[in-house]
C-alpha positions in Angstrom: -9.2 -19.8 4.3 -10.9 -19.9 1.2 -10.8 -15.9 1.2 -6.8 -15.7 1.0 -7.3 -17.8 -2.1 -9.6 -15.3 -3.5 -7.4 -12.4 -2.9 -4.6 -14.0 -4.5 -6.2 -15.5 -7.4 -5.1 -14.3 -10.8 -1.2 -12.8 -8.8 2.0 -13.1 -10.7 3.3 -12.8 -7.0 1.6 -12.5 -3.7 1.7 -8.1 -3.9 -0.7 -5.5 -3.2 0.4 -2.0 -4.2 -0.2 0.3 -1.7 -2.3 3.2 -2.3 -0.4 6.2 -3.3 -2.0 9.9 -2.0 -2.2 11.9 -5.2 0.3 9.6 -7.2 -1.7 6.6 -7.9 -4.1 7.0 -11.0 -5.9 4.7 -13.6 -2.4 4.1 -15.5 -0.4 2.9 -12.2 -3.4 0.6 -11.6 -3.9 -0.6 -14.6 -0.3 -1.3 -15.1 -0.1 -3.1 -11.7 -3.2 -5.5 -11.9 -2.4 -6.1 -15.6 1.2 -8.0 -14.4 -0.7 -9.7 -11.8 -0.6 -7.8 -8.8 -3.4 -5.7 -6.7 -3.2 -2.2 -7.6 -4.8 0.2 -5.2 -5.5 4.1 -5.6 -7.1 6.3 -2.6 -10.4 7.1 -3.5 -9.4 11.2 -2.6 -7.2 11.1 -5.4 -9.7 11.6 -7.8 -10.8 15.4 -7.4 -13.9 15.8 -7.9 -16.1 13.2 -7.2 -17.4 12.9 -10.4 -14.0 12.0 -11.5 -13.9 8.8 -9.2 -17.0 7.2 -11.2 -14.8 8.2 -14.6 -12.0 6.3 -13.0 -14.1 3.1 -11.7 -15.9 2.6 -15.0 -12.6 2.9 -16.5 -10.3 0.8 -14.9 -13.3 -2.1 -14.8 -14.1 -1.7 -18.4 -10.1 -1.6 -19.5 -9.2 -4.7 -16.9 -12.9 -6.4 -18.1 -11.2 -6.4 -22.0 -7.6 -7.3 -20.9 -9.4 -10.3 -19.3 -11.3 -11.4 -22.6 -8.0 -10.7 -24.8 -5.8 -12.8 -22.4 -7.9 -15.5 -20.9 -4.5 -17.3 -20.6 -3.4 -14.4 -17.8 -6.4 -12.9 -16.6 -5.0 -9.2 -14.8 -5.5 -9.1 -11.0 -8.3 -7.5 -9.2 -7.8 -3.9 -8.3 -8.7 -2.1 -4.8 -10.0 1.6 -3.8 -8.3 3.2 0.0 -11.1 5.1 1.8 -10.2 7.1 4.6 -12.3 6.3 7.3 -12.0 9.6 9.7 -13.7 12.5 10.4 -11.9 14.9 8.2 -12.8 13.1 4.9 -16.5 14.4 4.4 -16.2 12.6 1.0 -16.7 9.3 2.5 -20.2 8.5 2.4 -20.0 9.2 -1.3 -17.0 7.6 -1.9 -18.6 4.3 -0.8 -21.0 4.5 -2.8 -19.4 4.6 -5.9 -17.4 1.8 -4.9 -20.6 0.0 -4.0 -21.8 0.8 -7.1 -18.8 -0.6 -9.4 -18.4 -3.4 -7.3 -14.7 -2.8 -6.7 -13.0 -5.7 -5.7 -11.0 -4.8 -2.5 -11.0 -1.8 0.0 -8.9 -0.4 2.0 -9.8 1.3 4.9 -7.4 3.5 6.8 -7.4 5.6 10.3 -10.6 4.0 11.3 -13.2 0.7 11.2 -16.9 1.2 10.3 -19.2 -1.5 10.8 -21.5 0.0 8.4 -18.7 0.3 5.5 -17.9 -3.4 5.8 -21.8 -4.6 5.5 -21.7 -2.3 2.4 -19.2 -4.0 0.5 -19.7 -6.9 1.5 -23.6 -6.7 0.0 -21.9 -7.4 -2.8 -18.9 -9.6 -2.3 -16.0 -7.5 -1.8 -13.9 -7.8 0.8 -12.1 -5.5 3.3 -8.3 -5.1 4.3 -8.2 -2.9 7.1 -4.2 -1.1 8.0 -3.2 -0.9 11.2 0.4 0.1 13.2 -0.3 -2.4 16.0 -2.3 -5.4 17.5 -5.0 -3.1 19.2 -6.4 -1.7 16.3 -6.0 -5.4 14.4 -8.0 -6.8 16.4 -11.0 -3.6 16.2 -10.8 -4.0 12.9 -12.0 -7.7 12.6 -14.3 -7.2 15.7 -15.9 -4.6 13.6 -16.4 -6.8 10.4 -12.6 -6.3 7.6 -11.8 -9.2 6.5 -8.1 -8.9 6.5 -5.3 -6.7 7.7 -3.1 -4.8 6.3 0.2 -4.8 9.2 2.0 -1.6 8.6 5.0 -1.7 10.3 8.3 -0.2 11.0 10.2 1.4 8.0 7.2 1.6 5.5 6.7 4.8 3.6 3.8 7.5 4.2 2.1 6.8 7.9 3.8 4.0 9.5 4.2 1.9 13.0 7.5 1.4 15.4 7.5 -2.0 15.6 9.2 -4.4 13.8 7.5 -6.4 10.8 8.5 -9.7 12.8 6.6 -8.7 16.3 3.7 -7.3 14.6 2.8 -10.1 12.4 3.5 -12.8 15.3 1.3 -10.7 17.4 -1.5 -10.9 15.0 -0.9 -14.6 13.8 -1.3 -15.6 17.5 -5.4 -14.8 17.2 -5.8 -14.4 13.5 -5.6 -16.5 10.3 -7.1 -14.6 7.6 -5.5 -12.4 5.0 -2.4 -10.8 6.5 -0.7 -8.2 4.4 3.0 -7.1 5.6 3.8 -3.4 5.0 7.7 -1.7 5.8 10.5 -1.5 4.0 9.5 -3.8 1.5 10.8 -3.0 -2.5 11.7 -6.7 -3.7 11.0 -9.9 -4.6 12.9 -11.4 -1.9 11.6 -9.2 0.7 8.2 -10.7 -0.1 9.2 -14.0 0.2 10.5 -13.0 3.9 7.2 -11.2 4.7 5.4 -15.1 4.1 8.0 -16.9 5.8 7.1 -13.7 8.8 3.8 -14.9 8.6 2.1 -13.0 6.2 0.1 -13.3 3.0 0.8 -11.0 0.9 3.9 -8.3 0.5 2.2 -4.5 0.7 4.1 -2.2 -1.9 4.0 1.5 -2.0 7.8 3.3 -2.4 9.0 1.4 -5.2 6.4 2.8 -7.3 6.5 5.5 -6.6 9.7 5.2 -8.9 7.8 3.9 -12.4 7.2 5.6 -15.2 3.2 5.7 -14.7 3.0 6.9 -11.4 1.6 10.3 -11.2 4.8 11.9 -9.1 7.2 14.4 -10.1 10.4 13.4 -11.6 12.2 15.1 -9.0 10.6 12.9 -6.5 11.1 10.0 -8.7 15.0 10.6 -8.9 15.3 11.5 -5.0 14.0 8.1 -4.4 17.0 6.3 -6.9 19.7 8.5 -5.6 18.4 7.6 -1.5 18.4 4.9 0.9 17.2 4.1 4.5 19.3 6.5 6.0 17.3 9.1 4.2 14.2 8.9 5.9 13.0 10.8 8.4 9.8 9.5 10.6 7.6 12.6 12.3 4.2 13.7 13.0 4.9 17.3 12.4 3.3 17.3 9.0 0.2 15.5 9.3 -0.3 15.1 13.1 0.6 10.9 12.4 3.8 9.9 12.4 4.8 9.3 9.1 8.4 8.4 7.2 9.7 10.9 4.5 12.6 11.6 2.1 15.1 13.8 4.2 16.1 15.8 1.6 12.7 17.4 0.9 12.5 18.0 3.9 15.7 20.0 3.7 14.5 21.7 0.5 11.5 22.9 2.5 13.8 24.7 4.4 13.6 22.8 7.5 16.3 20.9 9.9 15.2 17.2 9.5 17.4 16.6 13.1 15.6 19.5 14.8 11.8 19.0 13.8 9.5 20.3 16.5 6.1 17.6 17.2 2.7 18.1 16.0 -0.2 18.2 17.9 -1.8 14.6 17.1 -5.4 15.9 17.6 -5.4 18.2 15.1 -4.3 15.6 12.3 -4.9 17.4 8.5 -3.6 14.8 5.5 -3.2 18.1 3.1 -1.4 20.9 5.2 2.2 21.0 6.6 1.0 21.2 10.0 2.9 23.9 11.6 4.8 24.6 8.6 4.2 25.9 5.1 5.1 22.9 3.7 2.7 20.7 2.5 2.5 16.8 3.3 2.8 14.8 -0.2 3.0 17.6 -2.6 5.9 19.6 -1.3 7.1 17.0 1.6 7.7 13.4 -0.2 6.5 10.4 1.8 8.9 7.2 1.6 9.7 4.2 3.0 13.4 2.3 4.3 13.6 -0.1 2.0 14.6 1.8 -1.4 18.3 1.0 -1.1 17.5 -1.1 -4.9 15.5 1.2 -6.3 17.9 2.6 -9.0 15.8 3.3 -11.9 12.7 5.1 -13.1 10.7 2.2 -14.9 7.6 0.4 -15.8 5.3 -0.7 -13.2 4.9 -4.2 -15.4 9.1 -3.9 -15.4 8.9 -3.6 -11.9 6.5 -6.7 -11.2 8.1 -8.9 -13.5 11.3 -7.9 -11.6 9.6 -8.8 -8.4 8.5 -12.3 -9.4 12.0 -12.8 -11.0 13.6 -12.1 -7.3 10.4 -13.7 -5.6 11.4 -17.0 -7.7 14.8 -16.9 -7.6 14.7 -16.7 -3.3 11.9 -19.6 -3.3 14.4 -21.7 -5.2 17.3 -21.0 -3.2 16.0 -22.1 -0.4 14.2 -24.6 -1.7 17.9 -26.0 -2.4 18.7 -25.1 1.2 15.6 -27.2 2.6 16.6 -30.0 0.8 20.5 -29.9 2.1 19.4 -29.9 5.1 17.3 -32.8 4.9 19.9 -34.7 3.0 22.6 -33.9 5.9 
């Protein structure tokens, strides 16, 4: 389709950073779509609305002069997460800032609006929709997104249970636009899987968490080097969703991650701790499986030019593999 080509026009390697609650901010963005990937930020992370035009206007104005200073590598086009549920009352004016800036790509999440996706596409944007399973896939395109964004088993924040393989297949079997591949996804080679899965694009969010301009603690930062997949723990007792976090803020909330009691999923609230005093994001960490690499707090261009190293370095292997086989 000739949208896929439009999405990944201008990538170093086929990546979309996730959007971060309260961690991603201009620099993170800027960083990512600079090395050639999509950076994303939730539109609620800039408090208050004013700030969110501040932020548009900048990162289009800063990416606008990148562009005419390297015409060689043009930086990637950048992407805003709405929140499309009832407990966002920002919405409606969220949108229409993006609509006004014309930002590239928008996420939409916990929800599909026809009326959203006429509004950005009045101006050419395009819509990736996330979703935990094939129902709401399919909703979502019925309802107008372009894409989808197939958040699966093992991805930080809110997540799905099923496996990255079943869900893509299951949505490849009706649908061939833009596929993004969220879970457990931190390298260059993990990309490369998620295509050969069936998928466009690799969706990023934990591993950068871990760079040097995301807007995180450096507690949180350092718990993600110093953890692994056996360190998450996947509830709905702090937003109503279930969700995968770092087990040992969870423990330094003063809660028993092996004894966690379940959330009432009516009553979902993205800011409080549920039925604790804990709060989701700020005091307990959101994380995905696959951080077993993530060692170091670096650069988010360090990190994409890592990514395309490993992303290159897997393509030729089995490039060399292909061609063995063909010559046996």
């Amino acid at each position: 389709m000739a949208l896929k080509g439009a999405l990944k026009k201008r990538l170093s390697v086929p990546v979309i950073g996730s959007p971060l609650f309260i961690i991603s901010g201009p620099e993170l963005v800027l960083a990512q779509c600079k090395a050639g990937i999509i950076g994303a930020f939730p539109s609620l992370n800039a408090r208050p609305i004013s700030m969110l035009d501040e932020w548009l206007s900048q990162i289009s104005e800063e990416l606008a002069a990148y562009d005419r200073a390297h015409p060689e590598t043009p930086s990637a086009p950048f992407a805003v997460n709405q929140i499309v549920h009832k407990s966002n009352d920002r919405m409606e004016q969220d949108l229409a800032l993006c609509v006004k800036h014309k930002v590239p790509v928008i996420i939409t999440s916990l929800g599909a609006r026809e009326d959203l996706n006429a509004a950005v596409h009045s101006y050419g944007g395009v819509v990736m929709h996330d979703v935990i399973n094939n129902k709401f896939a399919r909703k979502a395109i019925e309802k107008g997104a372009d894409g989808i964004i197939a958040v699966a088993a093992g991805a930080g924040g809110h997540a799905g249970v099923l496996s990255p393989f079943a869900l893509v297949e299951e949505i490849r079997e009706w649908f061939d636009g833009p596929l993004a591949l969220s879970g457990s996804i931190s390298t260059g080679r993990a990309v490369l899987a998620a295509q050969a899965a069936g998928a466009d694009f690799g969706y990023i969010g934990s591993a950068f968490i871990a760079t040097k301009e995301a807007r995180a603690p450096e507690s949180y930062k350092k718990m993600i080097t110093e953890s692994a997949g056996d360190d998450i723990v996947y509830t709905n007792l702090f937003t109503g969703v279930h969700g995968n976090y770092l087990r040992p803020s969870v423990v330094a909330a003063g809660l028993d991650p092996e004894n966690l009691p379940v959330s009432d999923s009516s009553k979902m609230n993205f800011g409080s701790g549920g039925n604790t005093k804990a709060k989701a994001w700020k005091d307990i960490w959101g994380c995905g499986q696959g951080i077993s690499g993530i060692k170091d707090v670096i650069g988010a261009g360090e990190m994409v030019a890592r990514l395309v190293r490993e992303y290159d370095e897997a393509l030729a292997k089995l490039t060399a593999v292909r061609k063995e086989r063909v010559a046996a």
